[in-house]
N, C-alpha and C positions, 0 to 999 in steps of 0.2 A: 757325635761318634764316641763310642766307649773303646778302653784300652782292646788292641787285638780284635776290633771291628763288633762281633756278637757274637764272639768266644768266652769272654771273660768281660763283666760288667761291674766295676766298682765303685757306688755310686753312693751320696750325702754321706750319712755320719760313715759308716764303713771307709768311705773314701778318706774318712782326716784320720781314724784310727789306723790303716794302711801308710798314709804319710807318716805317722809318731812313729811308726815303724820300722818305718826306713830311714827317717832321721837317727832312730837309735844306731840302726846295722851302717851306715858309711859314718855314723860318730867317732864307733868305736874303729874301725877301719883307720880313720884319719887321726885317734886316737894311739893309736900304733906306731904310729912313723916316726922316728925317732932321728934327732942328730945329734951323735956326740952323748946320747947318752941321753939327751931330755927330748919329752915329749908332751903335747897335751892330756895323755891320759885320757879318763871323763871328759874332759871339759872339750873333746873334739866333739862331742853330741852338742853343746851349744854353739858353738861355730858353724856346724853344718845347719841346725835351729835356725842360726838368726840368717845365715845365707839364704833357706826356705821362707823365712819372715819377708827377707828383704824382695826376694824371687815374687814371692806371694803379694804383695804390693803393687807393682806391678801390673801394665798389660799385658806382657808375655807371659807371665806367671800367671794370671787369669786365663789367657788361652790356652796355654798348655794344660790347665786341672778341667777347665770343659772340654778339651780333648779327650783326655784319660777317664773322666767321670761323667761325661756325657750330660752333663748338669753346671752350672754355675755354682760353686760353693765357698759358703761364707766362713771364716771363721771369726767365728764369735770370739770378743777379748776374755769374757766373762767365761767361756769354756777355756779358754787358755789359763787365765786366774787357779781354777779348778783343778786342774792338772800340777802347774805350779805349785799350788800349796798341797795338794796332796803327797805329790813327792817327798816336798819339802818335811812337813809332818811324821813321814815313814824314816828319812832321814833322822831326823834329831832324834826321834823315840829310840830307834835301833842302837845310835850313839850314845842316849842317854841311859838304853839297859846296858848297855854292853862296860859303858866305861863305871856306871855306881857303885862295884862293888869295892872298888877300889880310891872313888872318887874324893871321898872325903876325907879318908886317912891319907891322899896324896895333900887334898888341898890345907887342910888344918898345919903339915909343913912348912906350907909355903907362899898360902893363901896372902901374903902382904905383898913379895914377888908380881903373885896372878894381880892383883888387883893394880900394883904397881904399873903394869906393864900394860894394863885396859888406859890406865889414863893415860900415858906419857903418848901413846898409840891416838885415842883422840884428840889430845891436845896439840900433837904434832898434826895431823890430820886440818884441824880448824883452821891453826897458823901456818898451815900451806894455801888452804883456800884463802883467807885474808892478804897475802901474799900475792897471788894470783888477780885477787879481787881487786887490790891497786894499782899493780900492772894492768892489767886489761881496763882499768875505768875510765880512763881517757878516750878510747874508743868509743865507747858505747854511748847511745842516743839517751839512754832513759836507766838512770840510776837505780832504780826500783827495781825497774826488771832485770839487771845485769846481778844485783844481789838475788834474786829468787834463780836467776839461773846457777850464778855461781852455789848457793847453799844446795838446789840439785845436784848439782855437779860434784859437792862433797858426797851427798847421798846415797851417790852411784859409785863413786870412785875407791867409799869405803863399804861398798857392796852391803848397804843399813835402808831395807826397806822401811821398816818400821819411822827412822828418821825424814824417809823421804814424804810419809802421812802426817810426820808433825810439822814439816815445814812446808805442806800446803795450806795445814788449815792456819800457821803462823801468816802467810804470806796472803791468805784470801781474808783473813782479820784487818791485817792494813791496808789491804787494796782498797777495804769497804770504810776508809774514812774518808775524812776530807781532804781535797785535794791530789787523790790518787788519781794517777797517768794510767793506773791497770784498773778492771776490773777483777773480782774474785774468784772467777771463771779463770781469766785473762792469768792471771797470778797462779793459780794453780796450774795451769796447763806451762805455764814457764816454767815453774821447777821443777814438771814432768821430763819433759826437752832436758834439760841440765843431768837428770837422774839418767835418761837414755843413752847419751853419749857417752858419760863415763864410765858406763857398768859394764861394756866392753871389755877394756883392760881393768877394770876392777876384778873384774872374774881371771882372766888372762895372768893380769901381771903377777897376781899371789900365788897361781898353780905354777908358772916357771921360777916364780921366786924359791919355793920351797925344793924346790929340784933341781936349781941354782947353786942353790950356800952348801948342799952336802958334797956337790962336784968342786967348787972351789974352795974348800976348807980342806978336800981330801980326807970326808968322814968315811972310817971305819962301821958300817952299820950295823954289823954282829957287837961290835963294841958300845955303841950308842944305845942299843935295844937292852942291854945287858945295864943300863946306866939308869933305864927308869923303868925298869921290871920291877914289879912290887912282889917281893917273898917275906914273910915275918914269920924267919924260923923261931923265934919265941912265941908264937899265938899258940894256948891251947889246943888241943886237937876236942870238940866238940863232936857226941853224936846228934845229927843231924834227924829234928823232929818231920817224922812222914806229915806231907800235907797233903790234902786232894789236887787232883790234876783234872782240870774238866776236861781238855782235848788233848791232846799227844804234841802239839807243833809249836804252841805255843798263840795263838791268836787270840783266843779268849784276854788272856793278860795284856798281850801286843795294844787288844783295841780298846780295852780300859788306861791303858796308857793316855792313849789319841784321842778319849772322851774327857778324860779329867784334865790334861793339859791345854784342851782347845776349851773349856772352861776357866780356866784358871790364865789363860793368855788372854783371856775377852775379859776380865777384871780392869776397868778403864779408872787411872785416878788425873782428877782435872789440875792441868798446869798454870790455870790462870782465872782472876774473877769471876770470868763467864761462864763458868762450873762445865757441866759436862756440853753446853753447847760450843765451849771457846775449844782449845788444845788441851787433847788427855794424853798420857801417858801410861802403855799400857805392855806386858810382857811379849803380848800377839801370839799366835799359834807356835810358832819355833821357841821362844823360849819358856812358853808353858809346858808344852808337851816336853824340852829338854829337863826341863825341872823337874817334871813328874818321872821320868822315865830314868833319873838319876837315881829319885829317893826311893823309887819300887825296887828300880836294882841294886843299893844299897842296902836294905832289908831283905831281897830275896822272897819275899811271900806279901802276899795281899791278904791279910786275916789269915784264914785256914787253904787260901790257892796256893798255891806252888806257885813262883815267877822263875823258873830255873827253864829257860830259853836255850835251845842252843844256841853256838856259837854260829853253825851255820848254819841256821835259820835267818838269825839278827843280821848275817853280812849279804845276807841273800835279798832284805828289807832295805838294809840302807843302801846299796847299791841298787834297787829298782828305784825306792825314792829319790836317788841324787838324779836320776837319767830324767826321770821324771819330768822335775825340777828344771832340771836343764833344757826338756825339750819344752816347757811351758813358759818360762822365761825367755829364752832364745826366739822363740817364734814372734811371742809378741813384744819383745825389742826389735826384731828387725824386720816388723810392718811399719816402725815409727822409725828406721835408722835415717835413713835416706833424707826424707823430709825437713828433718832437725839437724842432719848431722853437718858441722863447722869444726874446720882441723881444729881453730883457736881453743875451743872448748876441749877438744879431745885432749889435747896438749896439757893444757889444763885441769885436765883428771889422770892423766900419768902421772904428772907431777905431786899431785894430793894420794894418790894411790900410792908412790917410789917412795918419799919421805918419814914417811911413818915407821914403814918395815925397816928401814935401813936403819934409822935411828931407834926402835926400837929391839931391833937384832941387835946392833952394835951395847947397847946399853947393858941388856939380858946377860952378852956374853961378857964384858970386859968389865961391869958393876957387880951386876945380881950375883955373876960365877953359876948363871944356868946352863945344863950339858947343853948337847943340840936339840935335842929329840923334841923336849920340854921348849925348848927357847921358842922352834920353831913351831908346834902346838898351839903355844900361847899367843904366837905373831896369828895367826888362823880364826882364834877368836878376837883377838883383837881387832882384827881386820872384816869380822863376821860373815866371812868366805867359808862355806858350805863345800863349794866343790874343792878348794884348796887343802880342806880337811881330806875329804874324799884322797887327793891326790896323795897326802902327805901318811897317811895308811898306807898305801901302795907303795911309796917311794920306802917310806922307813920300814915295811913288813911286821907293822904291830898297833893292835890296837889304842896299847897303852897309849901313843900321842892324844887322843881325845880327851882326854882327862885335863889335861893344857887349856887345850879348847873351847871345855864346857867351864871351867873356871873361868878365863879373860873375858869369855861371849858377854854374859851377864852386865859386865862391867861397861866396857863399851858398845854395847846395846843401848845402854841406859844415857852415855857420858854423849854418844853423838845425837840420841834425839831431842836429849835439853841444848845442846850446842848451834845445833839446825836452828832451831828457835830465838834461840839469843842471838845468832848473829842477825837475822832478820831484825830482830827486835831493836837493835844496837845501830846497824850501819841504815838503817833506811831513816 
């Protein structure tokens, strides 16, 4: 029976593009609701996602979608991936034209800060999960696997996809020697589990975080916005050389952005003898396309093109891309929530997600002497929370935080996918 009997027929792929749908419209609905001031923003489309995930999983949630679609339908992980990274893609690029022009005369300031703050962030990060990893190992039946859960569990907690592929193929290298209780199937799909549970409040906890510390600091945001605006009333005033423009909107450049960056993110360098068969290390589509989308906007032209984007074009981009993102992650996190999910774990990715920010806010603010805006910027990429940026644009009403962002990302992109791997390496 189709939705409305043989009125209205909405059936296969139509029928999952109708659900991303309506995931986005009651996202942003329950996106709204506020208490006291804070809210999910964004990040209510993944909540209602992974509720559809989890619905979706399900018998009843089968029954009900051949109700409405008159069909059994499947969703593919591999369609979900897709969506996922495209978002995601649309996101950085937009972020990374938007913040370049300003990016590297902020970061050359203060780039010891950014970098400072990428590590203290994953370092804290590790030595929460080691922490956890002692407490909980007296429970656990099987040593090997409680470390490949727990290194998930960082994965997720510090919302670091990229980490979570170098600590499968870390942990399906040792499962394949001797004497391993897992195998490397076995092993990878355990620090799948570990990355699932915590990327919940990994997403959660840094978008109420940043929406947090400006209500309890009693930030002034007209003041704040004013504190990392970038004006250089000494710059020359330069006539600006005419470039050609091939289209009016801005796309032509947009998707040279998202060609050259999903290139330059696919550049894999090998982390261990086994060259490129062992663990690589590689930028992946977010921070290639972030890179690229930095230094086009930094320059302002591609040869003889024009890169001169609107503004509302680029926020019209990164915001389809975060919803994206959100509805492609959300979904296919919560067709696995259920199956996997143990409080103990959860618990234990609060705990590696709460730590780091707090210690790295407090540090930022009472060491470094960083305003807000920046401090909490930089906790965003530190934390390599995509939609917390999203949120933290909103919450601060200015672009300029991305700039924070795309400086720390880098940093600990890089600090937790070699850490994923070393503690594998270390505690098994």
């Amino acid at each position: 029976m189709n939705l409305f009997g043989d009125i209205i027929s909405i059936t296969g792929i139509t029928f999952l593009v109708f659900m991303g749908f309506l995931i986005i419209f009651f996202g942003y609905l329950l996106g709204r609701i506020r208490i006291r001031g804070i809210g999910l923003g964004t990040a209510g489309v993944f909540i209602v996602a992974l509720l559809f995930g989890v619905l979706f999983s399900t018998e009843i949630g089968q029954n009900i979608t051949q109700t409405v679609a008159g069909e059994k339908v499947d969703i593919s992980m591999n369609a979900l991936k897709v969506i996922e990274t495209t978002g995601l893609v649309f996101f950085v690029g937009s972020v990374g034209l938007i913040a370049g022009p300003n990016f590297f005369k902020n970061f050359k300031k203060s780039f010891k800060f950014y970098i400072l703050i990428g590590v203290i962030t994953t370092l804290v990060g590790v030595l929460a999960t080691v922490l956890c990893f002692f407490i909980g190992r007296g429970a656990e039946k099987s040593n090997q696997e409680f470390i490949a859960l727990m290194t998930g569990t960082m994965s997720g907690a510090l919302t670091n996809t990229p980490a979570l592929s170098a600590a499968k193929a870390t942990a399906a290298t040792v499962a394949s020697g001797a004497g391993s209780v897992l195998s490397a199937a076995d092993a990878e799909a355990v620090v799948s589990v570990g990355y699932g549970i915590a990327y919940l409040f990994g997403v959660i906890g840094v978008v109420l975080f940043v929406q947090l510390i400006p209500k309890i600091t009693g930030a002034n945001m007209e003041e704040e916005r004013a504190k990392i605006r970038t004006v250089d009333k000494d710059a020359p005033v330069t006539e600006k050389k005419k470039r050609f423009e091939v289209e009016p909107k801005g796309l032509f450049i947009f998707a040279f952005v998202l060609v050259i960056g999903i290139m330059i993110g696919a550049i894999r360098v090998p982390l261990t003898k086994a060259g490129f068969s062992g663990a690589t290390f590689s930028l992946t589509s977010t921070g290639g396309v972030l890179l690229t989308g930095l230094i086009v906007g930094h320059f302002g032209h591609v040869g003889p093109f024009d890169v001169n984007i609107s503004q509302r074009t680029m926020a019209t981009f990164r915001e389809l891309g975060l919803v994206l993102f959100l509805v492609g992650a959300g979904v296919a996190g919560g067709m696995k929530f259920v199956q996997y999910f143990k409080w103990v774990y959860f618990l234990y990715g609060i705990i590696i997600t709460l730590l780091p920010m707090i210690v790295s806010f407090l540090f930022s603010k009472h060491v470094l002497k960083l305003n807000l805006l920046n401090n909490l910027g930089s906790i965003t990429g530190g934390m390599t929370s995509t939609p917390a940026l999203g949120t933290l644009i909103a919450t601060s009403g200015t672009d300029d935080v991305a700039t924070a962002y795309a400086a720390t990302y880098p940093i600990a992109l890089i600090g937790v996918v070699l850490c994923s791997q070393f503690l594998i390496l270390v505690l098994s």
